[in-house]
C-alpha positions in Angstrom: 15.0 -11.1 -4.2 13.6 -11.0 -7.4 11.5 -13.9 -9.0 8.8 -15.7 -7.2 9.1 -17.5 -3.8 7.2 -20.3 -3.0 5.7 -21.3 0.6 3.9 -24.4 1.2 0.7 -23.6 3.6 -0.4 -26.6 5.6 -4.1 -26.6 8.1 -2.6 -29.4 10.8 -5.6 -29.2 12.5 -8.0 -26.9 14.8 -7.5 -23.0 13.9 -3.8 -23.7 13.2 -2.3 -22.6 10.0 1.7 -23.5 9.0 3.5 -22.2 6.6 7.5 -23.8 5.1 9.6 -21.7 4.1 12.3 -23.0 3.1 13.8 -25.5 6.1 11.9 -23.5 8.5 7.8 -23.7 9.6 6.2 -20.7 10.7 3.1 -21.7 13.1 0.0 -19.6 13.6 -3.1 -20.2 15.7 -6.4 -18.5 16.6 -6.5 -16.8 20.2 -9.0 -18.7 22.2 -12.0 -16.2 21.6 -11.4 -16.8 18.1 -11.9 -20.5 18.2 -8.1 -21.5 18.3 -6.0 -23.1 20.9 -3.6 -19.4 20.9 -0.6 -21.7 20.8 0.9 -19.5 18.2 0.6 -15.8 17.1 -2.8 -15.3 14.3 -1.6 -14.6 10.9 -2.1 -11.3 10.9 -0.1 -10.7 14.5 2.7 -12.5 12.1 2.2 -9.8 9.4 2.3 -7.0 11.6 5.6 -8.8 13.3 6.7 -8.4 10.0 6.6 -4.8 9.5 9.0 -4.7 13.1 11.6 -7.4 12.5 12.1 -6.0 9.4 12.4 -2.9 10.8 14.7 -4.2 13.4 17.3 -6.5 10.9 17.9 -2.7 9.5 18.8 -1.1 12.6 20.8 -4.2 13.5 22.7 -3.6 9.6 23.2 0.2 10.2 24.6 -0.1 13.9 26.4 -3.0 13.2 28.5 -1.5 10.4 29.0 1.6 13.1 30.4 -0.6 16.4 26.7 0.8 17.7 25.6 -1.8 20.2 22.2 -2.6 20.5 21.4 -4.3 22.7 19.5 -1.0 24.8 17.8 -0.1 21.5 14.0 -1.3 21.2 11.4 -0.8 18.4 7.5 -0.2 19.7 5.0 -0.9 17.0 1.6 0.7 17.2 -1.2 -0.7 14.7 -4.2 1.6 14.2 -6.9 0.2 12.6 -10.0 2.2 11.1 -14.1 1.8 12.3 -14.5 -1.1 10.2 -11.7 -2.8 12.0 -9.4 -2.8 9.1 -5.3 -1.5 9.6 -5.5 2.0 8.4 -1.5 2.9 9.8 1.6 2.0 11.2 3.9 3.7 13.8 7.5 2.4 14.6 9.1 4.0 17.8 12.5 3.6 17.5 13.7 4.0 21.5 17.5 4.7 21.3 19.6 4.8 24.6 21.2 7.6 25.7 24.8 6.4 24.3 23.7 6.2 20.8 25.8 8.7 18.7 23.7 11.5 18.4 25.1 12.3 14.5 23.5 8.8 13.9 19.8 9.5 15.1 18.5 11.0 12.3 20.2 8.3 9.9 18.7 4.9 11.6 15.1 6.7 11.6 16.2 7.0 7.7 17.7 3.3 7.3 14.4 1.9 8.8 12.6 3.4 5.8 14.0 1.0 4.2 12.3 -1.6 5.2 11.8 -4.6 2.6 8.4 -5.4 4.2 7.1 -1.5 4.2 8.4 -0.9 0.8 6.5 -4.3 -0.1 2.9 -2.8 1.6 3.3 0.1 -0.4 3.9 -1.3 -3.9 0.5 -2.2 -3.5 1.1 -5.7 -4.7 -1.9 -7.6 -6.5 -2.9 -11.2 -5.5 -4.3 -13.6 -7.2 -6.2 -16.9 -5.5 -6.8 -20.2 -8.0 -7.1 -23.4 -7.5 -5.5 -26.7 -8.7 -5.8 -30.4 -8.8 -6.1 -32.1 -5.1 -3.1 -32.2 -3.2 -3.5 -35.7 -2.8 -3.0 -36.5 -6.4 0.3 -38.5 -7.3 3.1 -36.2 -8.9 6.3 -37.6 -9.9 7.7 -38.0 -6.7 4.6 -39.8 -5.1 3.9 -43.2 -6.8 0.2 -43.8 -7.4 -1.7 -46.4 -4.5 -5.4 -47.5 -5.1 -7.8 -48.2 -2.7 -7.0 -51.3 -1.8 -3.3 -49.9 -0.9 -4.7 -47.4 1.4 -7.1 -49.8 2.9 -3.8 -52.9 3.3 -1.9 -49.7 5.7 
C-alpha cells in the first residue's frame, strides 16, 4: 500500500458526510443530539470501526489458513476516552470459543497486532489541510458553461 490514496469527500446535505473510495461510498451522519438525521454511523464511530474490522480481516487471515472456523469468534472493542473527551486507549477482546485450538490462542492475540489500522495510529502520521480552486471550476473532463448555460437548464 504504499504511495498515496485518494478519497473524494462529498457534504450531500444536513450533517451527512460521504466519502468514495474507490467504487464504493462510505456514508456518515450526525446522531440526532448532534444535529444529524443518525442515518449512518459519525465519522469517528467509522474510525473506531476501523481499528475492529481491521482487527477482525486478521483473525479471519490467521484462522482461515488453519481450517479454524469462525464463525463463534467475536471481537468487543472498548474506547476510553480522557476528561477532555478525547480517545486516550483502545481495548480489543478477542472472545474465542471453546473449540479454538488452544496452541493457536496466544498466536491470533499476536496476528491481531498486526493490524494495518493500529500500526497506522501509531506511526503517528502528520496531516496536512490546504485548500484549492472551487470544485466547481471546469477541468479537462468538464467543458466550461456560462451563466446563461446554467440559467437555459
Amino acid at each position: 500500500m504504499a504511495g498515496a490514496t485518494r478519497l473524494e469527500i462529498t457534504i450531500p446535505g444536513g450533517r451527512r458526510v460521504d466519502a468514495r473510495v474507490r467504487s464504493h461510498v462510505v456514508h456518515t451522519d450526525q446522531p440526532l443530539d448532534n444535529g444529524g438525521e443518525d442515518t449512518a454511523p459519525s465519522p469517528f464511530e467509522l474510525f473506531l470501526a476501523s481499528i475492529g474490522t481491521c482487527a477482525g480481516i486478521f483473525v479471519q487471515g490467521f484462522c482461515a489458513k488453519r481450517g479454524i472456523p469462525t464463525d463463534e469468534i467475536r471481537i468487543i472493542e472498548h474506547a476510553q476516552f480522557g476528561a477532555d473527551g478525547v480517545l486516550s486507549g483502545v481495548e480489543l477482546e478477542l472472545q474465542l470459543p471453546p473449540s479454538f485450538p488452544e496452541r493457536y490462542r496466544g498466536a491470533v492475540q499476536t496476528v491481531v497486532e498486526q493490524c494495518s489500522v493500529k500500526k497506522a495510529i501509531a506511526a503517528q502520521p502528520t496531516f496536512t489541510v490546504r485548500t484549492s480552486g472551487s470544485a466547481l471550476q471546469p477541468t479537462p473532463h468538464t467543458p466550461a458553461t456560462t451563466g446563461a448555460d446554467h440559467q437555459a437548464r
